[in-house]
C-alpha positions in Angstrom: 0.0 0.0 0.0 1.3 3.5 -0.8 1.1 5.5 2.4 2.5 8.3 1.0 -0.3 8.2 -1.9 -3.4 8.1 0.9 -1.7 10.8 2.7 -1.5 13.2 -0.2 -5.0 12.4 -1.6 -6.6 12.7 2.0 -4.3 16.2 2.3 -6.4 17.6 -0.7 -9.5 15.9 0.6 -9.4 18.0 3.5 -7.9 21.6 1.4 -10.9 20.8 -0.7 -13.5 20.4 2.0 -11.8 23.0 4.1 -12.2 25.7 1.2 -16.1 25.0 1.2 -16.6 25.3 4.7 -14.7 28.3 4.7 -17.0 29.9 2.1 -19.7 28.8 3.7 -19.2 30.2 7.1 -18.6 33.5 5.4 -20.8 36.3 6.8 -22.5 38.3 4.5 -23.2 41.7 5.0 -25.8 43.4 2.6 -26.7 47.9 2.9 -29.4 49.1 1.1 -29.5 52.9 0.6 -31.1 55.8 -1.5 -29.1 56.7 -4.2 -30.4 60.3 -4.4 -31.7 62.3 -1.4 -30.3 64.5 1.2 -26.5 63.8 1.8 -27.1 60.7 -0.3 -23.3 60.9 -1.1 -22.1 61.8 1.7 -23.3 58.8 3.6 -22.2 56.7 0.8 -18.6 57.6 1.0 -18.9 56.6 5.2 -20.7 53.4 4.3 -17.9 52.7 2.1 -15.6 53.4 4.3 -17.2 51.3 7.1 -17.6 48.3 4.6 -13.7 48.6 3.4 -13.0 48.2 7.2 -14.8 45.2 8.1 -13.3 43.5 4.7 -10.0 44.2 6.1 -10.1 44.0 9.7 -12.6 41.1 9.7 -12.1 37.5 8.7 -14.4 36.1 6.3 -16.9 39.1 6.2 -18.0 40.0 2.5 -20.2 43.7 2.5 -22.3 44.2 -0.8 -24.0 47.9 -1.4 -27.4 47.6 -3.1 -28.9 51.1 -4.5 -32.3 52.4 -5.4 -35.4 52.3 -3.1 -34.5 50.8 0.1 -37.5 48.5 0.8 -36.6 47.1 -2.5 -32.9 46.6 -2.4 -33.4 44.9 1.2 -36.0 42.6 0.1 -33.8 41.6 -2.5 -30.7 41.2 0.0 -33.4 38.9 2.6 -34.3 36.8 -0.3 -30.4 36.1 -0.9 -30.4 35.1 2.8 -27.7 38.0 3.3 -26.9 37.7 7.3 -27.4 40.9 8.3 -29.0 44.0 6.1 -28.5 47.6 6.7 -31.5 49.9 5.9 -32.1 53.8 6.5 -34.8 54.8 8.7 -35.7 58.3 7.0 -38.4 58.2 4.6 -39.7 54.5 4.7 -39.6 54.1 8.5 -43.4 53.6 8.5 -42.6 50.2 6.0 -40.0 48.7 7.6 -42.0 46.4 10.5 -43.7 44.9 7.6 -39.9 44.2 5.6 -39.0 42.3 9.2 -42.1 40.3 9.8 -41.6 39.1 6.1 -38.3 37.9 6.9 -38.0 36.6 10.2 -34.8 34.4 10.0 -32.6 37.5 8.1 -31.3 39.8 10.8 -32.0 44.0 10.0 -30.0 46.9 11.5 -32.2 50.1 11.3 -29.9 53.2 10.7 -31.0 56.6 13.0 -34.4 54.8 13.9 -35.5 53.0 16.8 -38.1 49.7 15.6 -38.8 46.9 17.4 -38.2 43.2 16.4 -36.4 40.1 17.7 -34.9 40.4 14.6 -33.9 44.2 14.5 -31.6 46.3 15.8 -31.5 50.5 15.7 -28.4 52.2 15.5 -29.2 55.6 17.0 -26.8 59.2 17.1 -26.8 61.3 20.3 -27.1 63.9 17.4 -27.7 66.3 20.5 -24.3 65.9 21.5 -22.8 66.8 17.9 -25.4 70.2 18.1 -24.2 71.1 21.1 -20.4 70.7 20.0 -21.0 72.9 17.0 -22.9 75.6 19.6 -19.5 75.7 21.4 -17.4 76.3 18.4 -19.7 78.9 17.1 -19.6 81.2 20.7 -15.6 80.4 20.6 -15.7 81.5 17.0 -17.9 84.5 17.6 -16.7 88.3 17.9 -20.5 89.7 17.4 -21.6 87.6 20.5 -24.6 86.5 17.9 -25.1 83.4 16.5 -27.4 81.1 14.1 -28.7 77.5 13.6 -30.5 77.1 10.0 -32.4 73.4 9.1 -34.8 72.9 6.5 -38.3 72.2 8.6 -39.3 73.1 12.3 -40.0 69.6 13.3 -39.1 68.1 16.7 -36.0 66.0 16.1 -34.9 69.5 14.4 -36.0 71.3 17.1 -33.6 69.4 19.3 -30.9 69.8 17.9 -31.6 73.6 17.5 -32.1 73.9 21.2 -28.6 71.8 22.1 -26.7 74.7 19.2 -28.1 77.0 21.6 -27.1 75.2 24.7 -23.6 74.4 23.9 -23.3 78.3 22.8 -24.6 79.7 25.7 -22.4 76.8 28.0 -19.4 79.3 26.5 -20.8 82.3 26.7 -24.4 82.5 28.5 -24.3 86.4 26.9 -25.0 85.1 23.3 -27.3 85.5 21.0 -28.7 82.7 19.1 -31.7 82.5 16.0 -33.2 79.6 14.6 -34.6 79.8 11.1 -35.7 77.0 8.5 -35.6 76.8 5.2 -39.3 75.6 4.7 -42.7 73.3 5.3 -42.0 70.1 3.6 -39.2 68.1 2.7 -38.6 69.4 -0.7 -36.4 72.1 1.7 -34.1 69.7 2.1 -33.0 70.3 -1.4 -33.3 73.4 -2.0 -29.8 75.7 -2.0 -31.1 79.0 -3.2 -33.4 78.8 0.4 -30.7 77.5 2.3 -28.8 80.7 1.3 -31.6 83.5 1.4 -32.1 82.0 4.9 -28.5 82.3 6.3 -28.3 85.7 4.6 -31.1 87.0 6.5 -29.6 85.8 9.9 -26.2 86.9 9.0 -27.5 90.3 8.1 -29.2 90.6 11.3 -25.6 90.5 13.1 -24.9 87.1 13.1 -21.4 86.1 12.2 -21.5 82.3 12.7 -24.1 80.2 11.7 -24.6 76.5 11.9 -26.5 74.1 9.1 -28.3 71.2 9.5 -30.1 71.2 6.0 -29.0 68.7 4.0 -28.6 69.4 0.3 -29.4 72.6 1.0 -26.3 73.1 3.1 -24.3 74.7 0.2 -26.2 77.4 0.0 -25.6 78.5 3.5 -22.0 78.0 2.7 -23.1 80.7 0.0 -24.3 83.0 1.9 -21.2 82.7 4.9 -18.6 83.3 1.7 -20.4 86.5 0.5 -20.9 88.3 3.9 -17.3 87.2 4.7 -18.4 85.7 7.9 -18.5 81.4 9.3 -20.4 78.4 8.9 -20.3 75.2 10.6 -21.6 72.1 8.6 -23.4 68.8 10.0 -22.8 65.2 9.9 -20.1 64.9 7.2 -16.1 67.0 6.7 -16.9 69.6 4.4 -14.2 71.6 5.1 -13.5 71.3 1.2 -16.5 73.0 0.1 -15.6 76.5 0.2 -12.2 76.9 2.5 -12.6 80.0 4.9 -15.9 80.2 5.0 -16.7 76.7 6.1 -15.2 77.6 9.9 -15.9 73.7 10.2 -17.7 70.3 10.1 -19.0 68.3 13.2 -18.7 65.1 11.7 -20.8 62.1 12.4 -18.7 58.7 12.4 -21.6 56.3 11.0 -18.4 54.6 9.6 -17.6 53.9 13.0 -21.2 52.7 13.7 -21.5 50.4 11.3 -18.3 48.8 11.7 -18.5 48.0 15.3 -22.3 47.1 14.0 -20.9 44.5 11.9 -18.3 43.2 14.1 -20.4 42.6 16.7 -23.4 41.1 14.9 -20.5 38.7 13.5 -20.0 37.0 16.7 -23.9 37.6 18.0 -26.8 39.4 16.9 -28.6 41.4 19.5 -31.3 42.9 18.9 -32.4 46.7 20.6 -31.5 50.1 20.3 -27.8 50.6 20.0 -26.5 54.2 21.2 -23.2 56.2 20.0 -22.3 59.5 20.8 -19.2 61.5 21.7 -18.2 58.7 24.5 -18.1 56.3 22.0 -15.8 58.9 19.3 -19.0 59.1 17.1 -19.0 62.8 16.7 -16.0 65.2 16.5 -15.0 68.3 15.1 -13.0 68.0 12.1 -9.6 70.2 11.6 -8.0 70.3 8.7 -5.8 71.7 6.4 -8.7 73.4 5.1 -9.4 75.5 8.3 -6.8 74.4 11.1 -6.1 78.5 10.9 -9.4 79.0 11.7 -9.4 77.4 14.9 -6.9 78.9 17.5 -4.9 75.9 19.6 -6.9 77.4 22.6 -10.3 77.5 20.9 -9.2 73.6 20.2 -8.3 72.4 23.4 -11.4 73.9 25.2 -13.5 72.0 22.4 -11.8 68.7 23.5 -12.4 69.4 27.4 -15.7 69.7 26.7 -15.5 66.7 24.9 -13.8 65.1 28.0 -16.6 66.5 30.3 -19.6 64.7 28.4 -17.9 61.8 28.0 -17.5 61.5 31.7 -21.4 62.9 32.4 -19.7 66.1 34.0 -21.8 67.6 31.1 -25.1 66.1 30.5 -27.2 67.2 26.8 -30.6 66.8 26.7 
């Protein structure tokens, strides 16, 4: 008998056998997004950057991107038996309990929502934390002692984040000024630059010389309106420093990069389902500084942003 015969043959046996269980055990990871819509892009480029993460950092983890109409993409994904599918809470949050009961075996992860489901979990922002950061910067920032907070609607998850801007302003200087204006009614304001600038130029030529947007696409039109009058705005969610360099004072970012990856690596090892939280304690939201406006930003200004980064991390400071 030729030992060394069986022992080869049984050697690619196993490679063989080894290769399919090794594709089987691979964890697929499917996100369904708009393609078009407010800061469509923007979160693209995270999600991307989040999914080129958990390829490299994570052993046999494959991510796939599926665009269009969410509810379609992610019924699509479920019916390839993806393991775990990401899906956007704005604008179809209403449809989604439906999309889970349908597929009770695939696991969902809800994005800036909060659904029930033993087969759902919500990834939710302290986006109260980021407002309240860009408040700071703006007093810091501030010579007129008057600053501005501009967002597309008046609705209450809006209205929350207007009222932490004014908080974290008036935690540096309790003197200041602060107005609130939006954009529009409906969500077409979203989109809609030429408002987003006639709105920032009316609360800049009121005195204002700082002014933070939480509008969307119609962001670049406040960025507009700060380079005409000469004066600062601070932009939401994503680095725009880039955008127009000297007037965009800066960007609080929001790491959903960060959120999903963690998302995925946990759900790798086990699913749980519930609300997940991030906020500055978990280094979801920061100021960005950049060569595009680190002369904006005195060293000073800088390190009493970070201490008041340390201080609600530790609950010294608390944002409701």
């Amino acid at each position: 008998m030729n030992f060394n015969r069986i022992s080869i043959s049984l050697f690619v046996v196993c490679l063989v056998f080894g290769s399919f269980a090794s594709a089987a055990e691979k964890y697929r990871v499917g996100i369904a997004m708009y393609k078009n819509g407010p800061e469509a892009q923007q979160y693209k480029l995270l999600l991307l950057a989040a999914a080129a993460r958990a390829k490299r950092e994570l052993q046999n983890v494959d991510v796939v991107f599926r665009e269009g109409e969410p509810i379609e993409q992610a019924s699509k994904l479920a019916a390839e038996n993806f393991d775990l599918i990401f899906v956007p809470y704005f604008g179809i949050g209403e449809k989604l309990p439906a999309l889970f009961k349908k597929f009770p075996k695939i696991n969902f992860v809800v994005v800036e929502g909060d659904l029930p489901g033993n087969n759902v979990a919500s990834i939710n922002f302290r986006n109260n934390e980021g407002a309240f950061l860009a408040g700071a910067l703006a007093a810091l920032k501030s010579t007129a002692s008057k600053v501005g907070f501009v967002s597309a609607v008046d609705q209450p998850f809006v209205a929350g984040l207007s009222s932490a801007f004014a908080a974290g302003a008036k935690r540096v200087n309790p003197k200041i000024s602060v107005t609130s204006k939006f954009i529009g009614t409906d969500n077409s304001a979203w989109e809609n630059p030429s408002g987003g600038r006639i709105t920032a130029l009316s609360i800049f030529d009121s005195g204002a010389d700082v002014v933070y947007t939480v509008a969307g696409g119609s962001s670049p039109g406040v960025f507009s309106a700060a380079k005409e009058r000469k004066k600062f705005a601070i932009a939401a969610n994503s680095n725009q420093n880039s955008v127009s360099p000297g007037a965009v004072l800066s960007s609080v970012v929001k790491k959903i990069d960060l959120a999903v990856f963690q998302t995925i690596r946990a759900s790798r090892t086990r699913f749980v389902p519930g609300k997940i939280s991030f906020g500055i304690k978990e280094g979801a939201f920061a100021v960005a500084i950049d060569s595009n406006n680190r002369t904006l930003i005195s060293a000073s200004q800088q390190e009493a942003l970070a201490k008041l980064e340390r201080d609600i991390s530790s609950g010294k400071v608390r944002i409701y």
